[in-house]
N, CA, C and O atoms as a GROMACS GRO file, in nm:
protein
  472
    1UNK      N    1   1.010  -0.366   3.014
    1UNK     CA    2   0.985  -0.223   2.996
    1UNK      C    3   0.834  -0.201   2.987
    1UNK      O    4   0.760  -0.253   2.904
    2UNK      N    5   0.801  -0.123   3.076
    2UNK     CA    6   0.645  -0.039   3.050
    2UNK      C    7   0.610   0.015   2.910
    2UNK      O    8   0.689   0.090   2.853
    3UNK      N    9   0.478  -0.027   2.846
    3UNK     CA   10   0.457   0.012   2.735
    3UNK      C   11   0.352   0.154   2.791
    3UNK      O   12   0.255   0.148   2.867
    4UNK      N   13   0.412   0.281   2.721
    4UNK     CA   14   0.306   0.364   2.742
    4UNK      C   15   0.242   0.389   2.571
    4UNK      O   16   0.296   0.401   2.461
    5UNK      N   17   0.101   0.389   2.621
    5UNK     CA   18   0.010   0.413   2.471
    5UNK      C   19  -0.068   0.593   2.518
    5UNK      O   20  -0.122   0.644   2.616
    6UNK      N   21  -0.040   0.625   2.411
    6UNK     CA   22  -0.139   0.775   2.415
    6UNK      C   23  -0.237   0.738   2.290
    6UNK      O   24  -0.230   0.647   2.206
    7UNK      N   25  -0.349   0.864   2.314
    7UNK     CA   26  -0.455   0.804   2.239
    7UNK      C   27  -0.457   0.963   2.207
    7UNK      O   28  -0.398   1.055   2.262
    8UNK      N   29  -0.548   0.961   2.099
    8UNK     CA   30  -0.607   1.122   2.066
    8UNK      C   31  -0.508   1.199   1.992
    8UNK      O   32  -0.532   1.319   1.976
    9UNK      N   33  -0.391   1.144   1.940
    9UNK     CA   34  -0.278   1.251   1.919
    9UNK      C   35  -0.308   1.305   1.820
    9UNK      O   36  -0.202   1.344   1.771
   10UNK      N   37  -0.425   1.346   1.730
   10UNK     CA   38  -0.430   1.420   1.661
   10UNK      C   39  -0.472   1.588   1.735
   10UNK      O   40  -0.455   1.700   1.687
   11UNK      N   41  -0.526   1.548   1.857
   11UNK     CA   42  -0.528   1.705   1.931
   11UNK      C   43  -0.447   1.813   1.989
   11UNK      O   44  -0.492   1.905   2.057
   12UNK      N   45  -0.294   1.791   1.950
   12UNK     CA   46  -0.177   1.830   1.997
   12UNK      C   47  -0.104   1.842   1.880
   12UNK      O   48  -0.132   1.775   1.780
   13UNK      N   49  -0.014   1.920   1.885
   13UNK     CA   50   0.081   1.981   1.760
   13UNK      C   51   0.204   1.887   1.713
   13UNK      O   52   0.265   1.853   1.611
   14UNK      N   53   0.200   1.864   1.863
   14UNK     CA   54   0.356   1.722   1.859
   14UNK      C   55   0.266   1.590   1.759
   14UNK      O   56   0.322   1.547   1.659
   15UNK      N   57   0.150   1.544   1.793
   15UNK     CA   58   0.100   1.465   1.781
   15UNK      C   59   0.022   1.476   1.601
   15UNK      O   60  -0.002   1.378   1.531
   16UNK      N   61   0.005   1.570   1.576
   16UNK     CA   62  -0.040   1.602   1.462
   16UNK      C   63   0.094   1.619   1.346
   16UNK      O   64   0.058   1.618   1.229
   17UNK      N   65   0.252   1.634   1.376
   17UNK     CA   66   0.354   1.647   1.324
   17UNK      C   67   0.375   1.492   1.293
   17UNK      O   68   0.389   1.431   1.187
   18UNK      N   69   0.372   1.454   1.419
   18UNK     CA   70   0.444   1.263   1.387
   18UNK      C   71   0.348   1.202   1.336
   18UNK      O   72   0.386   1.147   1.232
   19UNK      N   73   0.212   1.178   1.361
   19UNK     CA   74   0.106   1.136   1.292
   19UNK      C   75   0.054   1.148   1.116
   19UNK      O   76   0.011   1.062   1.039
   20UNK      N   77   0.077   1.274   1.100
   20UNK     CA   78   0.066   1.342   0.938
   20UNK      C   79   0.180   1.371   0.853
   20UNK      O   80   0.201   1.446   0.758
   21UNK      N   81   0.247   1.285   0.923
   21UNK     CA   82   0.450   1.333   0.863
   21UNK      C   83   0.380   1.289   0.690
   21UNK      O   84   0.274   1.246   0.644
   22UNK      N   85   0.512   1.331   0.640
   22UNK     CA   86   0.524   1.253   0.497
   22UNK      C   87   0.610   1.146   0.448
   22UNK      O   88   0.719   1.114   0.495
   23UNK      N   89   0.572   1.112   0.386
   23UNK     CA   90   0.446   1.088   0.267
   23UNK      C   91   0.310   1.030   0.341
   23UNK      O   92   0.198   1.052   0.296
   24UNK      N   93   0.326   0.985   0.411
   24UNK     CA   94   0.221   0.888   0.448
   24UNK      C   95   0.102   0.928   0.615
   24UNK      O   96   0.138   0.900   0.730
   25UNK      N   97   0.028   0.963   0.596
   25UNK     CA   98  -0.066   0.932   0.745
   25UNK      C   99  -0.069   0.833   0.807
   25UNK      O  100  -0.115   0.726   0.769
   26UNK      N  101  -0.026   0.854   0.901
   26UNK     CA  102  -0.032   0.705   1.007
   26UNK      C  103  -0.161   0.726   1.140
   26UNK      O  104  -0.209   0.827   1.191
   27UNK      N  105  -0.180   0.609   1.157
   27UNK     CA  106  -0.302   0.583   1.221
   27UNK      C  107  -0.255   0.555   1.375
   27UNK      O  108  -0.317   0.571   1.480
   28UNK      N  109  -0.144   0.517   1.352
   28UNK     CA  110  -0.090   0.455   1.466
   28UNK      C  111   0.078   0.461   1.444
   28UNK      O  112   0.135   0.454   1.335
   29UNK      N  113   0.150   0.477   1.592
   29UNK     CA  114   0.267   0.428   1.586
   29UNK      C  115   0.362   0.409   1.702
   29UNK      O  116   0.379   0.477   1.803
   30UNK      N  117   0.436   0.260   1.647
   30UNK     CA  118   0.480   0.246   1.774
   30UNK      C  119   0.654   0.254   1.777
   30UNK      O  120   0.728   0.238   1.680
   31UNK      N  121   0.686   0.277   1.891
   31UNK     CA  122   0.829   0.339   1.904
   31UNK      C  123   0.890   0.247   2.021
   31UNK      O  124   0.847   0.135   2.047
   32UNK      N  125   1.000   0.312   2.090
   32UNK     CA  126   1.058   0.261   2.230
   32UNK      C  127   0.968   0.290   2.295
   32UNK      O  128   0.940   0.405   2.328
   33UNK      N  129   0.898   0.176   2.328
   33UNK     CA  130   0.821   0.168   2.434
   33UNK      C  131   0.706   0.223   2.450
   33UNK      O  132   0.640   0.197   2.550
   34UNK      N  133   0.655   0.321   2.343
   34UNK     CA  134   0.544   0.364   2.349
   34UNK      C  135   0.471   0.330   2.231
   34UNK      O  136   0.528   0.268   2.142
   35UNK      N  137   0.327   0.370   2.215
   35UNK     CA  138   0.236   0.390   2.123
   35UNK      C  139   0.166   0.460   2.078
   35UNK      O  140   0.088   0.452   2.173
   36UNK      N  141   0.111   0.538   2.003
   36UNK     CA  142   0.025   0.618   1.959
   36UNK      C  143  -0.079   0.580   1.838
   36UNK      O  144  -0.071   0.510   1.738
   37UNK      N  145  -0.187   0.669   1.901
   37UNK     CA  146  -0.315   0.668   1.841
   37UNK      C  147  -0.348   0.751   1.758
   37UNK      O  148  -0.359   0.845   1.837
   38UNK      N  149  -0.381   0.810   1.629
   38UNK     CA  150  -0.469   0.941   1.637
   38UNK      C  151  -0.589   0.956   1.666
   38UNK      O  152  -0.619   1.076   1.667
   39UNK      N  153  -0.677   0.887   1.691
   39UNK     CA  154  -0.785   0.849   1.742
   39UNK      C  155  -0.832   0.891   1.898
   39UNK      O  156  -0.734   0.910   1.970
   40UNK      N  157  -0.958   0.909   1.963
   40UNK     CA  158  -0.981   0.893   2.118
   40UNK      C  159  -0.971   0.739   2.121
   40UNK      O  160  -0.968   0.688   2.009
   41UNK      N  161  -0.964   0.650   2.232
   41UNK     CA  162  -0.927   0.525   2.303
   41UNK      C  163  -1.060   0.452   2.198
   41UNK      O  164  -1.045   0.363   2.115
   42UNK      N  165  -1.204   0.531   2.240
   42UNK     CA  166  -1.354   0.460   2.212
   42UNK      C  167  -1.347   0.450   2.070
   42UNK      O  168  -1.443   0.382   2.037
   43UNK      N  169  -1.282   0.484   1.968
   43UNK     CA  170  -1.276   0.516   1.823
   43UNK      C  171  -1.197   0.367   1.766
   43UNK      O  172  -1.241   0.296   1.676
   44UNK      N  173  -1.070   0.342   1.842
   44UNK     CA  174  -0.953   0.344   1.777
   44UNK      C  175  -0.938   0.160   1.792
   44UNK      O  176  -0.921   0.090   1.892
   45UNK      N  177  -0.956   0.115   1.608
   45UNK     CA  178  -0.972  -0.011   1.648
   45UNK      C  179  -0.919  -0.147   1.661
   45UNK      O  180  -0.812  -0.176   1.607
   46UNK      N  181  -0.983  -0.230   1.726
   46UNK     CA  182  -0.901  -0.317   1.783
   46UNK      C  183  -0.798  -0.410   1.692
   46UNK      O  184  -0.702  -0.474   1.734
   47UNK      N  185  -0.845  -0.401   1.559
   47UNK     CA  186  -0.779  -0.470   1.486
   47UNK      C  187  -0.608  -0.383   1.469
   47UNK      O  188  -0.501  -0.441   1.453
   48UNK      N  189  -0.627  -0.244   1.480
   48UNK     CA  190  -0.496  -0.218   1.496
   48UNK      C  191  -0.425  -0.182   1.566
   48UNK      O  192  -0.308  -0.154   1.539
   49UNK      N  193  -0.506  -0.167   1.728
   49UNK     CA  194  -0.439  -0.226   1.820
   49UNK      C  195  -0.348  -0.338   1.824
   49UNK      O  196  -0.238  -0.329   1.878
   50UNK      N  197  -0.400  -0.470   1.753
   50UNK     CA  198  -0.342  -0.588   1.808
   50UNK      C  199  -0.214  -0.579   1.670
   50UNK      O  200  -0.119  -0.657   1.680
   51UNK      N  201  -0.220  -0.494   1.563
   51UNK     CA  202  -0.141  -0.442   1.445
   51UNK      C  203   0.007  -0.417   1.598
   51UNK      O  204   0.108  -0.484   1.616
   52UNK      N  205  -0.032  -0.323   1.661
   52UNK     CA  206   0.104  -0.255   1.731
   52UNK      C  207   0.135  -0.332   1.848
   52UNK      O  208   0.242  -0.307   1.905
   53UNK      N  209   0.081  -0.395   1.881
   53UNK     CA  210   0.069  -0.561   1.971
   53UNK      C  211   0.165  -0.628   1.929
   53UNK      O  212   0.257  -0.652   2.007
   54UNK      N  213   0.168  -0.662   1.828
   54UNK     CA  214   0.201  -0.770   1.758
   54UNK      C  215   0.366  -0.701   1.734
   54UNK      O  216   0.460  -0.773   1.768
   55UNK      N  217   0.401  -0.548   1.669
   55UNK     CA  218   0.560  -0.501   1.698
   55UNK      C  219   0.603  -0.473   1.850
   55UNK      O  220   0.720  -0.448   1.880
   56UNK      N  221   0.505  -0.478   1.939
   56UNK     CA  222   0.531  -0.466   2.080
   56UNK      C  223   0.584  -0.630   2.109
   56UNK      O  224   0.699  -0.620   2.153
   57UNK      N  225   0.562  -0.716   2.104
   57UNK     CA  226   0.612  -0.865   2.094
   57UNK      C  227   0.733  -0.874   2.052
   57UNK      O  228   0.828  -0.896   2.128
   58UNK      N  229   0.743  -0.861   1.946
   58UNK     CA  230   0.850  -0.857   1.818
   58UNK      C  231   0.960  -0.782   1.925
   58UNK      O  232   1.029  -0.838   2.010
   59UNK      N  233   0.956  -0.646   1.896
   59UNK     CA  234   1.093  -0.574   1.963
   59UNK      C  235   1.105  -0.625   2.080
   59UNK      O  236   1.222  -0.611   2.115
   60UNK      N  237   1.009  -0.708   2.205
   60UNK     CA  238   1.045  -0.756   2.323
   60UNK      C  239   1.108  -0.891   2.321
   60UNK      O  240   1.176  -0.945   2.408
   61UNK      N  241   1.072  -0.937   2.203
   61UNK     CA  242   1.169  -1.105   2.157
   61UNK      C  243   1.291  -1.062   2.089
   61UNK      O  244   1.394  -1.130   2.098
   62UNK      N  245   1.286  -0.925   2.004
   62UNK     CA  246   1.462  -0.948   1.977
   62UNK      C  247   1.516  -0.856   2.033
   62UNK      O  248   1.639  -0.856   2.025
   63UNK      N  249   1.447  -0.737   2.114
   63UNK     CA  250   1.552  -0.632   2.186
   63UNK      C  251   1.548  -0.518   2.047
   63UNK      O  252   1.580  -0.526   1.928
   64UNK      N  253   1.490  -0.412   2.134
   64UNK     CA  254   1.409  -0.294   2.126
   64UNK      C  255   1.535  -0.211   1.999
   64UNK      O  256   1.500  -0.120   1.924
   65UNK      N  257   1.674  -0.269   2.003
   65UNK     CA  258   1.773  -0.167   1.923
   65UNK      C  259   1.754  -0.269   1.809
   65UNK      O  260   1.727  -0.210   1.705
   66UNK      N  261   1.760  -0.408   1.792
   66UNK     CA  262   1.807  -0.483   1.666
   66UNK      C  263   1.632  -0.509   1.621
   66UNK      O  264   1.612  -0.532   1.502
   67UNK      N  265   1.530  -0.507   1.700
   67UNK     CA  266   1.422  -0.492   1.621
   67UNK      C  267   1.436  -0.389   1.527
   67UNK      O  268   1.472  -0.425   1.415
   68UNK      N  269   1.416  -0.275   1.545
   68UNK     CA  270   1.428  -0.120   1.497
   68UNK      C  271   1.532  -0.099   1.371
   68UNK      O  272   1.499  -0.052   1.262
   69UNK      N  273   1.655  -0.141   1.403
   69UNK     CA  274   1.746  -0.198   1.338
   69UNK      C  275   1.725  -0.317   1.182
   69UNK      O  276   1.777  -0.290   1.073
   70UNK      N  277   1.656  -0.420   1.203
   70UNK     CA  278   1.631  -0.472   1.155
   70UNK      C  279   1.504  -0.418   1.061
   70UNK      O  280   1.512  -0.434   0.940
   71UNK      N  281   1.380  -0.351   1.125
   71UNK     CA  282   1.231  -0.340   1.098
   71UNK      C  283   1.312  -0.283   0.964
   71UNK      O  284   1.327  -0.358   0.867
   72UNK      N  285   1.367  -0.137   0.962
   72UNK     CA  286   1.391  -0.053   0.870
   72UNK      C  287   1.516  -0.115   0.802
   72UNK      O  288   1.575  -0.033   0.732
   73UNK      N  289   1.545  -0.182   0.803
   73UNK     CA  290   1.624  -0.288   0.688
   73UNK      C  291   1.566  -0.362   0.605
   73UNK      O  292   1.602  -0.396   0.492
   74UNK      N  293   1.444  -0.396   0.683
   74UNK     CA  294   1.333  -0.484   0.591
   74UNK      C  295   1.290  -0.389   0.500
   74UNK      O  296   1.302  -0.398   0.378
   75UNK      N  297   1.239  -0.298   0.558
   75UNK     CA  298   1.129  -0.184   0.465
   75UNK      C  299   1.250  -0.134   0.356
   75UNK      O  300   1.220  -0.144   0.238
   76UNK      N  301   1.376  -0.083   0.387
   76UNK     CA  302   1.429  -0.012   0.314
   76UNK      C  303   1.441  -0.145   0.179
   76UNK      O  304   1.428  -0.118   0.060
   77UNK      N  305   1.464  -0.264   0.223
   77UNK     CA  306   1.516  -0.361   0.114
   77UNK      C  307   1.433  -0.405   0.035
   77UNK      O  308   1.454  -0.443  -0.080
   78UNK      N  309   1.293  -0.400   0.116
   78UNK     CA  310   1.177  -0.495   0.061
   78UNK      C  311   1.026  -0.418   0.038
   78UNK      O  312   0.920  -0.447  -0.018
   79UNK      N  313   1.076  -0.308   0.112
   79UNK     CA  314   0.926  -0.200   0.116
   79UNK      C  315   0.853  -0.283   0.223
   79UNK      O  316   0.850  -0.398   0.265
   80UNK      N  317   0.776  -0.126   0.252
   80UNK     CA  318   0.680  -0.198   0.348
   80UNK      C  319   0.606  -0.280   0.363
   80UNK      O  320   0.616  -0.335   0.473
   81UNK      N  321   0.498  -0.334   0.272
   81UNK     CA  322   0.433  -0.433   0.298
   81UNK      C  323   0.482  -0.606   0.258
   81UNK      O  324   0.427  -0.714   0.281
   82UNK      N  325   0.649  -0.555   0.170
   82UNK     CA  326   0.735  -0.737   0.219
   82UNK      C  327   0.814  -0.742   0.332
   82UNK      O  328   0.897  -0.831   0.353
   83UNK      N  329   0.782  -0.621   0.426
   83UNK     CA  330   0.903  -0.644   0.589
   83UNK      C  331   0.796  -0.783   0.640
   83UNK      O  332   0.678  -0.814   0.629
   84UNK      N  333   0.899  -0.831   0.688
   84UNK     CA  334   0.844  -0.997   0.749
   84UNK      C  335   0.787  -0.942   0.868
   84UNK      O  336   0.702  -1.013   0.922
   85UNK      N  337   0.814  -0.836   0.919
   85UNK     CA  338   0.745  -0.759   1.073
   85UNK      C  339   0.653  -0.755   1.018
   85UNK      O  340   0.576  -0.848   1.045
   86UNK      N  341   0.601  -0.644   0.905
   86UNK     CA  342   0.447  -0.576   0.904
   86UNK      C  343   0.357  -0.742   0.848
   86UNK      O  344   0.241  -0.776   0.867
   87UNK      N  345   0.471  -0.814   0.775
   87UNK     CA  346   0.342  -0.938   0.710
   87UNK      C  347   0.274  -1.027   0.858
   87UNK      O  348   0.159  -1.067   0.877
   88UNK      N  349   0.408  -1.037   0.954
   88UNK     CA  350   0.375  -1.080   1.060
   88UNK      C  351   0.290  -1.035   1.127
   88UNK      O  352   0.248  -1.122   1.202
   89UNK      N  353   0.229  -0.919   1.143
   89UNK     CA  354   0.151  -0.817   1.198
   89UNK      C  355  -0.002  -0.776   1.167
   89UNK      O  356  -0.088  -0.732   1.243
   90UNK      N  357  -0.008  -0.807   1.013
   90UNK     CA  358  -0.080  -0.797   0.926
   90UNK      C  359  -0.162  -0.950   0.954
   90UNK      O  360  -0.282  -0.945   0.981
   91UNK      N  361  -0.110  -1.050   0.948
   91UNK     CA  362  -0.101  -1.138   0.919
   91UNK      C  363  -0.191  -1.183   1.089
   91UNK      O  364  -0.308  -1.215   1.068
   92UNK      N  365  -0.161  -1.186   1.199
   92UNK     CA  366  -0.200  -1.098   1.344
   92UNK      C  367  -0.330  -1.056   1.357
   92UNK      O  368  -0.417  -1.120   1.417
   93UNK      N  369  -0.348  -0.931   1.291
   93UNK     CA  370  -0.450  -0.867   1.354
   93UNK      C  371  -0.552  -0.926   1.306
   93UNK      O  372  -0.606  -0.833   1.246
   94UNK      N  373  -0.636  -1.044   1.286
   94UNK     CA  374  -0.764  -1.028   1.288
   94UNK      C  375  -0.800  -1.169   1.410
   94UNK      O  376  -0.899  -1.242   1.412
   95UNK      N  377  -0.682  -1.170   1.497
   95UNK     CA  378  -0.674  -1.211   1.637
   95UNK      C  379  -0.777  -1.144   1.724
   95UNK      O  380  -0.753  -1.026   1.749
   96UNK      N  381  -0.867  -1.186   1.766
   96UNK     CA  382  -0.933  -1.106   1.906
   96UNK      C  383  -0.791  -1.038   1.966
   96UNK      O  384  -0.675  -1.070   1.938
   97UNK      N  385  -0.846  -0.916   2.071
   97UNK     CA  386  -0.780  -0.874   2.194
   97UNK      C  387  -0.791  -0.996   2.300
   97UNK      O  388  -0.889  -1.065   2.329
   98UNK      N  389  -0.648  -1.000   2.353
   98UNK     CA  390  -0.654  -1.070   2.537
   98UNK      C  391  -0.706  -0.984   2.579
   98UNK      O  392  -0.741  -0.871   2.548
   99UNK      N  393  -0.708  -1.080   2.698
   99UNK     CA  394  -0.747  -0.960   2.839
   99UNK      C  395  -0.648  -0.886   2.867
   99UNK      O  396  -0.653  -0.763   2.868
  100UNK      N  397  -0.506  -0.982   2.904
  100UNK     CA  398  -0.395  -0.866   2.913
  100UNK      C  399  -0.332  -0.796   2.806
  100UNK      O  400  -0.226  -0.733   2.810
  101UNK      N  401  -0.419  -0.816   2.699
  101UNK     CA  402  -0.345  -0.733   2.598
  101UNK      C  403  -0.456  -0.565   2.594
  101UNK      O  404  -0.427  -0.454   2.549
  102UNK      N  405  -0.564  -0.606   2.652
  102UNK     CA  406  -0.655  -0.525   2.663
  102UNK      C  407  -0.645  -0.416   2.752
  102UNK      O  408  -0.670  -0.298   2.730
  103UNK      N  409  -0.583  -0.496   2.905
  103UNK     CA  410  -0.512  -0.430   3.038
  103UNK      C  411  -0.410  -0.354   2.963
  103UNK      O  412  -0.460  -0.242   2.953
  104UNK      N  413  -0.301  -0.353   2.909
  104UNK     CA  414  -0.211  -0.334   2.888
  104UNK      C  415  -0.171  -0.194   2.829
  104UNK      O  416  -0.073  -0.123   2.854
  105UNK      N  417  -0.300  -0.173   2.722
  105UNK     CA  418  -0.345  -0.062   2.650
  105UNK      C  419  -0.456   0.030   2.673
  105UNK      O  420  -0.484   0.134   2.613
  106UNK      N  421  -0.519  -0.032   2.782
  106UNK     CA  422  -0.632   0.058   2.853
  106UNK      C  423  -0.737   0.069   2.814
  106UNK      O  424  -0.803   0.166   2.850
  107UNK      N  425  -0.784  -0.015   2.737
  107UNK     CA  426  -0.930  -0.053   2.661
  107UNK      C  427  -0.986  -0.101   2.765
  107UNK      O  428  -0.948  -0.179   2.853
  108UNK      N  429  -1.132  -0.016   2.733
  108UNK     CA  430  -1.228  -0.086   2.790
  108UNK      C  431  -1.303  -0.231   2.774
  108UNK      O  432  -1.332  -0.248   2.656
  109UNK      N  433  -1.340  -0.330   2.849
  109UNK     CA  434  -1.316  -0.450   2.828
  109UNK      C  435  -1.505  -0.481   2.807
  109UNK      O  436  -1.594  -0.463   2.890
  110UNK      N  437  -1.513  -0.524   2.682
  110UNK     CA  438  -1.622  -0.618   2.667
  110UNK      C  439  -1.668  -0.745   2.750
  110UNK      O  440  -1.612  -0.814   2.835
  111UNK      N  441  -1.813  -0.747   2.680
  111UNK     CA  442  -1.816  -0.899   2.762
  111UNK      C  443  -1.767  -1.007   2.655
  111UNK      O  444  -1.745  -1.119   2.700
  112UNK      N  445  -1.754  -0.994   2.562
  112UNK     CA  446  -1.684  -1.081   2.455
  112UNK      C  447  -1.551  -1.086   2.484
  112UNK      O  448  -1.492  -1.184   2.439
  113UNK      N  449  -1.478  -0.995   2.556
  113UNK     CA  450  -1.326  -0.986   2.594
  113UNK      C  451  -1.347  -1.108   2.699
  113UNK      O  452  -1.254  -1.188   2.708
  114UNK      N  453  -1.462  -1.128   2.778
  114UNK     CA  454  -1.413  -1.166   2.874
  114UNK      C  455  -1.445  -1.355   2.899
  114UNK      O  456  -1.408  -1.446   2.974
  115UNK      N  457  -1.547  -1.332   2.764
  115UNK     CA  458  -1.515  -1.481   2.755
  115UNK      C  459  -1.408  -1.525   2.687
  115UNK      O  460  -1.405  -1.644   2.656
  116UNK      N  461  -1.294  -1.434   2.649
  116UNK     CA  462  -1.158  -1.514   2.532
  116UNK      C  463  -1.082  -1.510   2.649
  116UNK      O  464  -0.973  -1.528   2.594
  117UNK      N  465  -1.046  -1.497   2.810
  117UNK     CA  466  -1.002  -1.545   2.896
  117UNK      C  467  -0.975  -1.728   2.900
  117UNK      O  468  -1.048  -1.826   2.913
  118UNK      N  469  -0.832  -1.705   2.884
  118UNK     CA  470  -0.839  -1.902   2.915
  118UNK      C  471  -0.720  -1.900   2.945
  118UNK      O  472  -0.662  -2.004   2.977
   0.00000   0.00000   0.00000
């Protein structure tokens, strides 16, 4: 499945509803198949990029219904920061970006991106 990422969603009404829901502000979020930013692309950073990377993996290793399924079984049982997803994730991001993880999301590519090519 194609991952689509939008960026900027705090400039849109849809995007300012799912982003500022309650209780909590989210920075980011990822769904079936997509992602969101509130951020422009040049802002929005890489460390939590590779944060929604890392549930983009996850739901493509167990299948997009029993990830989802599961994610909010964790949180509801354990809260969010003991779901084994977000520790996994957490745990993740202070991974450089790939290249194709870079392609993937539409970041513009450093020259530091381009020596972590191997």
């Amino acid at each position: 499945m194609k991952l689509l990422v939008f960026y900027n969603m705090e400039k849109n009404r849809f995007g300012r509803w799912v982003m500022q829901g309650f209780p909590a502000k989210y920075h980011a979020l990822f769904g079936f198949g997509f992602m969101t930013f509130t951020g422009p692309k040049e802002r929005v950073s890489e460390s939590l990029v590779k944060h929604e990377l890392i549930h983009h993996r996850q739901a493509e290793r167990e299948g997009w219904v029993r990830w989802n399924y599961n994610y909010y079984r964790q949180t509801y049982c354990y809260g969010y920061l003991d779901n084994i997803y977000e520790v996994e994730a957490y745990d993740g991001m202070g991974e450089p970006l790939t290249f194709e993880e870079r392609k993937l999301v539409d970041l513009p590519f450093s020259h530091e991106s381009c020596w972590a090519i191997s």
